[in-house]
Backbone bond lengths (Angstrom), bond angles and torsions (degrees), N, CA, C in turn:
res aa  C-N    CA-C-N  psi(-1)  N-CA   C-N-CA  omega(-1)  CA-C   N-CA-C  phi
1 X - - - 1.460 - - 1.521 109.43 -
2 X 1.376 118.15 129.83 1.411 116.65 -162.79 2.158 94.83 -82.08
3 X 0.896 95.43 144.17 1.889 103.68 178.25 1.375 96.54 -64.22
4 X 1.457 94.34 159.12 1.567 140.01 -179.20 1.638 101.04 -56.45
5 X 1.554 108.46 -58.01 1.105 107.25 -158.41 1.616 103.57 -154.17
6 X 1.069 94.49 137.16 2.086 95.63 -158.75 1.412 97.77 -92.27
7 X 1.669 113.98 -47.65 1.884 115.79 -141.28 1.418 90.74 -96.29
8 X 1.133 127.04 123.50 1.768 135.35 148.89 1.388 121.03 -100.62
9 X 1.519 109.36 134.90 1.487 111.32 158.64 1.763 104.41 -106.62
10 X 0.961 128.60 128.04 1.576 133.71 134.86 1.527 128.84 -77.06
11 X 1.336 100.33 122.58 1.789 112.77 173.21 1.157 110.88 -96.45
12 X 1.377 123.12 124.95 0.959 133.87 158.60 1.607 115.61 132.85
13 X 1.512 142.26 159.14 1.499 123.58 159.85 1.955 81.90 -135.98
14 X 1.153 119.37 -39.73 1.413 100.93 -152.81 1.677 111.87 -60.02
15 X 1.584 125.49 7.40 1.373 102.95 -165.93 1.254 90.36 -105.11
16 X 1.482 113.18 -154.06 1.196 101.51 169.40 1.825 136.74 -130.85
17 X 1.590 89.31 32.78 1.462 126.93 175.54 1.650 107.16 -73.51
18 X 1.095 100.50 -59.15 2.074 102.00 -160.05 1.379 106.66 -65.01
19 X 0.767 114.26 -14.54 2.135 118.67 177.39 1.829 100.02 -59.80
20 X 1.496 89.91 -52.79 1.345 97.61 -170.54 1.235 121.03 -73.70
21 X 1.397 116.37 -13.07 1.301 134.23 -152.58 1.814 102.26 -84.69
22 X 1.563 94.12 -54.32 1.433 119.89 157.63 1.148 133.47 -31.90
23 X 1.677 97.56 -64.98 1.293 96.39 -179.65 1.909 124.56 -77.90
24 X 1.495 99.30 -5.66 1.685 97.70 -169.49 1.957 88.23 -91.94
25 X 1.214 112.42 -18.29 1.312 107.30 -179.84 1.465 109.46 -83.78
26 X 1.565 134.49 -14.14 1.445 138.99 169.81 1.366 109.78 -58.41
27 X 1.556 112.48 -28.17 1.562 110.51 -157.98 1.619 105.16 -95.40
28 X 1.065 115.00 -5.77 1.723 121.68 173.18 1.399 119.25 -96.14
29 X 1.299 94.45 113.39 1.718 97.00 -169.04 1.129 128.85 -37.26
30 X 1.364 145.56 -171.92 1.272 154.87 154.34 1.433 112.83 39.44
31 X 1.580 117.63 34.80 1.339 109.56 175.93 1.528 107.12 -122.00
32 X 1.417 114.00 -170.69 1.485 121.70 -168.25 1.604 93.25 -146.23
33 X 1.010 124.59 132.33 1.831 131.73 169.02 1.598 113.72 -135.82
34 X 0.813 125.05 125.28 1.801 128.54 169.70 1.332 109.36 -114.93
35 X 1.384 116.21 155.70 1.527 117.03 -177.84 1.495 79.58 -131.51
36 X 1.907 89.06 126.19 2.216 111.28 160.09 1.036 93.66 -102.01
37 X 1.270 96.41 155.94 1.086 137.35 169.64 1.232 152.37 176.78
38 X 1.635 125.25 113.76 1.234 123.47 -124.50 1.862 119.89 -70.94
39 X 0.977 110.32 -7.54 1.462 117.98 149.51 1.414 129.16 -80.68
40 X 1.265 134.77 156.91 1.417 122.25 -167.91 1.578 105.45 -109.34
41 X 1.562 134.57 67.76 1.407 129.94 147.56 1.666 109.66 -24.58
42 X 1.146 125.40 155.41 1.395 126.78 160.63 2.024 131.92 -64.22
43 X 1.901 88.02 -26.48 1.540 96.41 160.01 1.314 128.03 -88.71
44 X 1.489 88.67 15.11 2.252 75.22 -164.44 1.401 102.06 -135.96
45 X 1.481 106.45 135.91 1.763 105.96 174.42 1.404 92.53 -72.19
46 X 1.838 81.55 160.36 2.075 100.56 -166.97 1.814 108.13 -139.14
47 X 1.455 87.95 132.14 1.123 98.35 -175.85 1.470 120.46 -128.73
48 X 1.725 137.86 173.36 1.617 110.27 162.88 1.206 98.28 -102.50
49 X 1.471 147.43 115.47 1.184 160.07 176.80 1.735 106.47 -32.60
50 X 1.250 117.76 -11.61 1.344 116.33 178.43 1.392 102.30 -114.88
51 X 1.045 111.17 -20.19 1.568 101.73 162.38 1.388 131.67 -56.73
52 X 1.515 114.76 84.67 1.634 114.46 -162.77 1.403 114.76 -71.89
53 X 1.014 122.11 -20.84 1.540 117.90 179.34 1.547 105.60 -73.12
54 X 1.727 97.67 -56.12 1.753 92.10 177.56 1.454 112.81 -56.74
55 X 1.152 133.37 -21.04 1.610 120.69 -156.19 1.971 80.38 -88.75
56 X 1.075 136.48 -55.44 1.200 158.25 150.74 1.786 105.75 13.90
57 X 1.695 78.14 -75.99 1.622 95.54 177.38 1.434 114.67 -75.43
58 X 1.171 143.87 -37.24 1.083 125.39 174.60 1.702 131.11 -56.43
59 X 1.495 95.47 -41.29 1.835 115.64 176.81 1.439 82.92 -72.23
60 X 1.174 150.42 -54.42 1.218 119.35 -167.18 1.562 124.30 -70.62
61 X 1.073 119.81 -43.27 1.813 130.38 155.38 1.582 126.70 -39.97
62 X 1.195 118.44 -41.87 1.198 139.77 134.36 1.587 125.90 -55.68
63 X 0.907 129.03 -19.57 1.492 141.52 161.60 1.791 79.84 45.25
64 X 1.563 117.63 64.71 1.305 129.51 153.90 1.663 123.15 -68.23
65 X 1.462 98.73 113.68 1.783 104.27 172.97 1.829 105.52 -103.58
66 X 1.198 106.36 -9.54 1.726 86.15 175.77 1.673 96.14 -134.06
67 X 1.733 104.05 157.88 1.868 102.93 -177.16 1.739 69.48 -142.49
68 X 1.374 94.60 134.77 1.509 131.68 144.99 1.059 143.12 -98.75
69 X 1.272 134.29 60.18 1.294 147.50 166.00 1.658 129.97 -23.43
70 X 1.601 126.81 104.62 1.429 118.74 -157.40 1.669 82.49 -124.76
71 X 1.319 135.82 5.44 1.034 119.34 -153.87 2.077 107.28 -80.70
72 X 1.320 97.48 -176.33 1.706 109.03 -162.06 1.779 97.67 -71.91
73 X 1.285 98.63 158.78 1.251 107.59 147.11 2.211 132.80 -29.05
74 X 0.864 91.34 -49.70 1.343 123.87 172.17 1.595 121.68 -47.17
75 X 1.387 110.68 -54.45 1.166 137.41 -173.95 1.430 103.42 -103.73
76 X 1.221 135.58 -5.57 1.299 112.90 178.57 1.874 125.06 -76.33
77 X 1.102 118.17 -22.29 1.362 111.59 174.08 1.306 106.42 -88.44
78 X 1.022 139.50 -72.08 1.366 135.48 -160.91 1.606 99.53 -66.42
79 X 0.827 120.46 -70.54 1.778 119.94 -140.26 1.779 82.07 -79.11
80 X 1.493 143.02 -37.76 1.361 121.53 157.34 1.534 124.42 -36.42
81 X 1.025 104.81 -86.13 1.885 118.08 158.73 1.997 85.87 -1.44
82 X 1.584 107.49 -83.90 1.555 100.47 -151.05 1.472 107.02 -52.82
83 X 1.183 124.84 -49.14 1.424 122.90 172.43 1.590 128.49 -56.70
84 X 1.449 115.24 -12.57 1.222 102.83 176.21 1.564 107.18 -105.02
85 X 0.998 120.74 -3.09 1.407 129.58 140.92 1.359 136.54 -36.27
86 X 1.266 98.15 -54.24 1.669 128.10 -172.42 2.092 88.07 -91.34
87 X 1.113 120.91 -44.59 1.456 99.14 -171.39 1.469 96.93 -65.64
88 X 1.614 127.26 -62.15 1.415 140.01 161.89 1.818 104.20 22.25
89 X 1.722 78.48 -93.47 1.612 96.55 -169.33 1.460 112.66 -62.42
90 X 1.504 129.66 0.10 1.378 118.20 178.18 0.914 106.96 -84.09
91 X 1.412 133.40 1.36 2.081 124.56 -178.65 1.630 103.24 59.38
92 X 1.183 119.44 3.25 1.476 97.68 -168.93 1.779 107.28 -113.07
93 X 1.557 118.63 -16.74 0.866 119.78 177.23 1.291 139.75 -109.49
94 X 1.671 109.98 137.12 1.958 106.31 -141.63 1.696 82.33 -117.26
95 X 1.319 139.75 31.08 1.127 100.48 -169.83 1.780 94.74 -173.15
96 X 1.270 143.39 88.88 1.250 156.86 160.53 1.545 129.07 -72.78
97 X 1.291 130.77 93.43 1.558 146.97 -161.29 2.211 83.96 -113.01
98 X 1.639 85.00 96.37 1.714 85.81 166.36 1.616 112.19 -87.91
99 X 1.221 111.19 174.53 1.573 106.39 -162.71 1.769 86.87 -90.38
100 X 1.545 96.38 127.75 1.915 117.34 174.55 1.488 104.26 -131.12
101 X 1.406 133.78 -76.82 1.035 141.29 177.30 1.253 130.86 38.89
102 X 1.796 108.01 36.90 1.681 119.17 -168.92 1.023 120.80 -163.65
103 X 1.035 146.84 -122.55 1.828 161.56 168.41 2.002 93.30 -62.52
104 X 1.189 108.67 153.82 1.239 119.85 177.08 1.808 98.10 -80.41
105 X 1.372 92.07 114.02 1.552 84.27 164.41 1.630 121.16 -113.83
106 X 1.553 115.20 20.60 1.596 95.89 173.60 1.410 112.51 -86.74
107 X 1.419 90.46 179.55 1.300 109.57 -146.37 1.765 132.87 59.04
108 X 1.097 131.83 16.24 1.444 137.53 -170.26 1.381 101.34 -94.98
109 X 1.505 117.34 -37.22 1.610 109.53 -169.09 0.964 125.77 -84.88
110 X 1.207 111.18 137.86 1.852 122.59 -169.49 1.238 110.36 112.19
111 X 1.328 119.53 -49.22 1.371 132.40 177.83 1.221 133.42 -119.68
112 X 1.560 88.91 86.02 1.822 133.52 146.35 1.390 98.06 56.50
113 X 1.428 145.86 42.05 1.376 157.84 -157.39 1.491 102.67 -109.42
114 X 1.115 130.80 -12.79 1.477 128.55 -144.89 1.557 136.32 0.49
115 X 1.235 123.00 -72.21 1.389 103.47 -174.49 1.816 102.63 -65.70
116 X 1.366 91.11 157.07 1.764 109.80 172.00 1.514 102.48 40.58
117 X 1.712 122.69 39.20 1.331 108.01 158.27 1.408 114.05 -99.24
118 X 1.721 116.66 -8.47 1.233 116.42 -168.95 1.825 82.79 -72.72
119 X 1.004 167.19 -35.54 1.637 157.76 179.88 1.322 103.98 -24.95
120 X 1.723 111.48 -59.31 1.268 123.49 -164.49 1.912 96.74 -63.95
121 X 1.569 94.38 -44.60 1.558 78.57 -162.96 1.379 123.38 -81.50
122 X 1.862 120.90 21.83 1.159 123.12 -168.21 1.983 87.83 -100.08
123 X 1.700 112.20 -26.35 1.250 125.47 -164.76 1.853 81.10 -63.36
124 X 1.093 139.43 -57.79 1.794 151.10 -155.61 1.679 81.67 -59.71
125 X 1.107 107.38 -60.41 1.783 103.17 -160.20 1.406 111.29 -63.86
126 X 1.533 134.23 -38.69 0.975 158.00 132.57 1.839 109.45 3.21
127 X 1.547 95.53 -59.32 1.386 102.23 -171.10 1.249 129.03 -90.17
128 X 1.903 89.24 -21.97 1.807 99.53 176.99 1.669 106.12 -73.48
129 X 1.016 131.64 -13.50 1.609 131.27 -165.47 1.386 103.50 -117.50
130 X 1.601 118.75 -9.80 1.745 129.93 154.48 1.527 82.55 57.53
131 X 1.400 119.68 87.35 1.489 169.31 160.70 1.410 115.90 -125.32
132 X 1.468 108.62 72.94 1.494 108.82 -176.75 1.799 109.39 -52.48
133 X 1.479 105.97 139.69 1.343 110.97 172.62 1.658 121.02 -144.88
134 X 1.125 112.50 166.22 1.341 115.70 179.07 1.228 108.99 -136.45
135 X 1.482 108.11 129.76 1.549 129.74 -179.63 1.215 115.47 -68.07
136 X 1.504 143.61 163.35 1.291 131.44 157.30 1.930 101.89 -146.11
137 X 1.629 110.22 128.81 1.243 105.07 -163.05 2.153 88.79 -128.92
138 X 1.411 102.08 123.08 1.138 103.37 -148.31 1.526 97.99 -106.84
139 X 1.844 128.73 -18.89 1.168 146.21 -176.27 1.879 88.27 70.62
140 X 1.583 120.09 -157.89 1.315 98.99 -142.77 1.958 101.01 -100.86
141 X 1.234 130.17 157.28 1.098 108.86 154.73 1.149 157.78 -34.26
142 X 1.381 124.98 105.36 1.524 123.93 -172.16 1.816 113.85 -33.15
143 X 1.143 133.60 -63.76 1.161 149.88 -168.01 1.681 93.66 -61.41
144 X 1.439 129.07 -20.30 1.109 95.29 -156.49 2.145 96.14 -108.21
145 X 1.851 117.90 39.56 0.851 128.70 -162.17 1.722 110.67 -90.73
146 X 1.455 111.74 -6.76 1.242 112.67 -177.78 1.721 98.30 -99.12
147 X 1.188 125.96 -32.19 1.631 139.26 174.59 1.594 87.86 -46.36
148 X 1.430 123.92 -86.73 1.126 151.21 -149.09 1.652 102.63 -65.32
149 X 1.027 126.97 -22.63 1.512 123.93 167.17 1.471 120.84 -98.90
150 X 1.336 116.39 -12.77 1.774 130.58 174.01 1.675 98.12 81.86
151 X 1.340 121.97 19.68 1.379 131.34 135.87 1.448 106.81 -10.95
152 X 1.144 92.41 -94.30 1.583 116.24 -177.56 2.137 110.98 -31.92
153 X 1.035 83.22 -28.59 1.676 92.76 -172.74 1.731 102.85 -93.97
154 X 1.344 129.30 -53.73 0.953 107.04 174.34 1.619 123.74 -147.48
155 X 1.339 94.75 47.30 1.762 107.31 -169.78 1.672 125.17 55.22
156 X 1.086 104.15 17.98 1.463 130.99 -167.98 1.781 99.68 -100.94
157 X 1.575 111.56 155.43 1.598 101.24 163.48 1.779 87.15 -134.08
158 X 1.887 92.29 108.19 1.281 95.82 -153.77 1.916 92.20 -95.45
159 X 1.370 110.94 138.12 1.280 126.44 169.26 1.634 119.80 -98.98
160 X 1.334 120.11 136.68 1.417 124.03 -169.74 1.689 97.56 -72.40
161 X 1.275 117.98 150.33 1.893 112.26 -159.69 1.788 94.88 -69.69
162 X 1.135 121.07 148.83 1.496 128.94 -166.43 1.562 141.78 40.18
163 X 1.611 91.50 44.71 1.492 112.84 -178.02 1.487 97.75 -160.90
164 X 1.951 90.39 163.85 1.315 98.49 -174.39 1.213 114.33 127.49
165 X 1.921 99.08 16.56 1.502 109.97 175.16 1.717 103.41 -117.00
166 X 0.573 122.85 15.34 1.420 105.67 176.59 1.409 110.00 -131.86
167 X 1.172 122.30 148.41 1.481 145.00 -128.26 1.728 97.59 -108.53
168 X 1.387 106.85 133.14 1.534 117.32 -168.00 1.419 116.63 -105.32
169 X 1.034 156.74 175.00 1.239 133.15 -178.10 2.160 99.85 -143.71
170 X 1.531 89.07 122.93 1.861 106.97 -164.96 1.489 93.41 -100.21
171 X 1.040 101.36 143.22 1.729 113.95 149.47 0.958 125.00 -142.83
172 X 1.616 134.26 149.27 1.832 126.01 -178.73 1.095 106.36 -108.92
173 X 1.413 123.84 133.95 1.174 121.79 -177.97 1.368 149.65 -32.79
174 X 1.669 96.64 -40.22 1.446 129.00 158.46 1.453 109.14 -33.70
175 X 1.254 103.80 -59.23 2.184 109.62 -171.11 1.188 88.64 -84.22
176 X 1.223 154.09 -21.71 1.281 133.15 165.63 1.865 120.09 -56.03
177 X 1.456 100.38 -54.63 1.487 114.21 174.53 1.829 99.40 -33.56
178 X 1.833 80.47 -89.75 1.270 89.30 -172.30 1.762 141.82 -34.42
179 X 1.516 99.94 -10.55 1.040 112.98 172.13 1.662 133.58 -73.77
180 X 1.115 83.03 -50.69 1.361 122.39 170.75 1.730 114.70 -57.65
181 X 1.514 109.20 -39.02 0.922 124.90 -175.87 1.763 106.15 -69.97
182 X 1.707 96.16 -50.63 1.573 105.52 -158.47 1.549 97.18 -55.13
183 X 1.584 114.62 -58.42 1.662 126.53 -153.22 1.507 102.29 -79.45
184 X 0.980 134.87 -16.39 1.544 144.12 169.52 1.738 107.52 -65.56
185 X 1.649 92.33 -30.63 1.771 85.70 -152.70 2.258 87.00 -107.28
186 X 1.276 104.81 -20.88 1.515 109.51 -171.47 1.397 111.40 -106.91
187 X 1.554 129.56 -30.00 1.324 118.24 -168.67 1.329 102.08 -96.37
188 X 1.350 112.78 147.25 1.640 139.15 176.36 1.545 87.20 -45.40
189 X 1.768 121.89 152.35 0.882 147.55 158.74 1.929 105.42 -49.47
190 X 1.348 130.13 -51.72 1.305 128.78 -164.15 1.713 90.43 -77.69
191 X 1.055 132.12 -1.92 1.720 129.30 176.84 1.514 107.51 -96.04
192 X 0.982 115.84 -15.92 1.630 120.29 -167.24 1.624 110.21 -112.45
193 X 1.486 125.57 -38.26 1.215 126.28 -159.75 1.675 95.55 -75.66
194 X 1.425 104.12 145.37 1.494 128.62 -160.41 1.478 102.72 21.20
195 X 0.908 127.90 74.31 2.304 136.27 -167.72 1.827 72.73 -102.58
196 X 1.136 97.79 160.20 1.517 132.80 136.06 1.268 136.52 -101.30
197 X 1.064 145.33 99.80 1.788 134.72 -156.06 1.971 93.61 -106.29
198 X 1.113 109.36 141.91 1.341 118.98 157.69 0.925 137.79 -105.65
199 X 1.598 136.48 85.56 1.705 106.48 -163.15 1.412 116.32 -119.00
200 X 1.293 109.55 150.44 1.546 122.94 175.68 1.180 110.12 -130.11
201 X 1.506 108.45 127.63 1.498 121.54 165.81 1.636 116.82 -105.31
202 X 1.558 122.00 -2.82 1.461 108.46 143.15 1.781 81.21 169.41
203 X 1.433 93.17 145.40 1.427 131.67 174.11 1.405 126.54 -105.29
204 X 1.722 103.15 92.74 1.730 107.31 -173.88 1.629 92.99 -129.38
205 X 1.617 97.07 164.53 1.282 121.18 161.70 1.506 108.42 -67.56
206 X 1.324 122.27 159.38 1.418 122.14 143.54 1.288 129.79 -51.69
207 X 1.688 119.01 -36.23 1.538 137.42 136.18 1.516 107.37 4.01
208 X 1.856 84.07 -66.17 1.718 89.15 -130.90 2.048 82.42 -95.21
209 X 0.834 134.13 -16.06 2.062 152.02 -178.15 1.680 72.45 -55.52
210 X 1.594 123.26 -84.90 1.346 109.09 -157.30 1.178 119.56 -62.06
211 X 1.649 132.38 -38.57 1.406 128.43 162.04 1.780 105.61 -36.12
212 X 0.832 124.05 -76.82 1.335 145.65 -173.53 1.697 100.30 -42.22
213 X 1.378 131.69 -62.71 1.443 121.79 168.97 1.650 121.81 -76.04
214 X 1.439 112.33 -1.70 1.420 107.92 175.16 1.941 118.14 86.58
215 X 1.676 99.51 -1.05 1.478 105.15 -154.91 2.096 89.44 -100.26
216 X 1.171 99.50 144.63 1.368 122.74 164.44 1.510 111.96 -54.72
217 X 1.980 106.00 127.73 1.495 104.52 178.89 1.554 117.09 -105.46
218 X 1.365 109.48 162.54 1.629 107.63 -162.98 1.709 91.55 -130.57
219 X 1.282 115.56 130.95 1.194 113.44 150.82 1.471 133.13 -97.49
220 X 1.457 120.45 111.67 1.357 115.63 -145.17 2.305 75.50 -119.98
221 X 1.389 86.14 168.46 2.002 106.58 167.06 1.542 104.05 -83.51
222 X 1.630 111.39 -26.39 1.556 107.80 177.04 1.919 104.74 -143.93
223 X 1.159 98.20 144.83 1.669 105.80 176.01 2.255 96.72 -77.19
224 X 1.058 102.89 110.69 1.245 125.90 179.07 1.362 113.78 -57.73
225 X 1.614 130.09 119.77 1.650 129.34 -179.28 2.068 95.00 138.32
226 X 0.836 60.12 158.06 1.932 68.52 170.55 1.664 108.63 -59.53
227 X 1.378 120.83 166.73 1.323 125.69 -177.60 1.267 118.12 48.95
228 X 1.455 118.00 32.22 1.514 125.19 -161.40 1.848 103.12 -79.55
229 X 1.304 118.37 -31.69 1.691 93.56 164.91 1.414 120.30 -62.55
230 X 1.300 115.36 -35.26 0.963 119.97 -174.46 1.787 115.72 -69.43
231 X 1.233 110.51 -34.38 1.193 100.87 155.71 1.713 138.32 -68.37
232 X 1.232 89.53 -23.89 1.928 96.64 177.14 1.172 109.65 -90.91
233 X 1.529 121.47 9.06 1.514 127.14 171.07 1.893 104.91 -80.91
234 X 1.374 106.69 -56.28 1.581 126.29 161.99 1.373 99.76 -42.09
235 X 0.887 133.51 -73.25 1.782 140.70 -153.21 1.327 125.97 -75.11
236 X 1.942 103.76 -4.88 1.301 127.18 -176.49 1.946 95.32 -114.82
237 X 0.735 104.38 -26.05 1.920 109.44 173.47 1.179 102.56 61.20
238 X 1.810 112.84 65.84 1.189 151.13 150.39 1.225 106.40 -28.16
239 X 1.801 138.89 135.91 1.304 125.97 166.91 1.491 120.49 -46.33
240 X 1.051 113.06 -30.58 1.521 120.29 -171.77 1.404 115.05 -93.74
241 X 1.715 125.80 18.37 1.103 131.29 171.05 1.396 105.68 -118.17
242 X 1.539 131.64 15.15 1.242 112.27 -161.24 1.982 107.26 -124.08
């Protein structure tokens, strides 16, 4: 069955999504993918993301139908906005993946949510300029489970004191790619436009992280290392981590 959609652009190289992104999109036949990015690496076409004509010309040369967005926190309202502009007016593109890849953030934008609500509100802009897109909400990185327990700090899988029952939701990047890859390249256009995808690649306690790695648990008042509320927000299975 010939794919949905052949031409990809990927944004971004510095995280550490688009490698993967690439490579799960190499393995599907008959397609073409490039990764921009506004610095010039030696693998990656380069562009200035506000450069609308160039972003313009390239999706059009490429006769790009899907954009994958890996970019930072940072860049997601503004410098999205300019690019989905520039995909917009090229007629050629049916299919917008803004950068999500974490905690569920719809519904947050507009209302007074602050961090990671501008996500939601790139999804609003998205819709006012009818730029079909698809979300992808991945819960937190697998790899990033020794950070998030203060592992990393003291070989411990440290639990905040009277928690450590409720269930977190991991994914590895890899099944993210590939995911992304499969339904982009196999599902009908009316399955994908403004979709929400959810994915989980496994749902444990912190409990069950140290059962599961064999490592000794600590009940500490704070998960130990820098960003430590922020880690006992994760480790407490915060509504907004799940």
């Amino acid at each position: 069955m010939a794919p949905t959609c052949t031409s990809f652009v990927v944004l971004g190289s510095s995280g550490s999504l688009s490698p993967y992104i690439i490579d799960a999109l190499s393995k599907e036949p008959d397609l073409e993918a490039i990764l921009l990015h506004q610095r010039k690496p030696s693998s990656c076409k380069s562009t200035k993301y506000d450069d609308h004509a160039s972003l313009i010309d390239i999706f059009r040369t490429h006769g790009t139908e899907v954009i994958v967005s890996t970019l930072p926190n940072a860049a997601v309202t503004d410098t999205q906005r300019k690019i989905a502009l520039a995909a917009k007016e090229t007629g050629t593109v049916k299919l917008f993946f803004p950068s999500e890849f974490g905690v569920v953030t719809y519904g947050l934008g507009g209302k007074g949510q602050g961090w990671l609500s501008e996500k939601d509100e790139i999804n609003d802009f998205l819709k006012s300029i009818d730029l079909p897109y698809a979300r992808v909400f991945t819960g937190i990185w697998t790899r990033f489970i020794p950070w998030l327990t203060g592992y990393d700090a003291n070989g411990n899988i440290n639990i905040p004191k009277d928690k450590g029952d409720t269930p977190i939701s991991f994914t590895a990047e890899e099944d993210t790619s590939d995911s992304i890859a499969y339904v982009s390249t196999h599902l009908p256009p009316s399955q994908l436009a403004n979709a929400r995808f959810r994915l989980e690649g496994e749902r444990l306690t912190t409990k069950e992280i140290a059962s599961r790695l064999g490592k000794p648990i600590e009940y500490m008042n704070a998960i130990p290392g820098e960003w430590s509320e922020l880690r006992c927000g994760w480790s407490r299975g915060s509504r907004q981590w799940k």
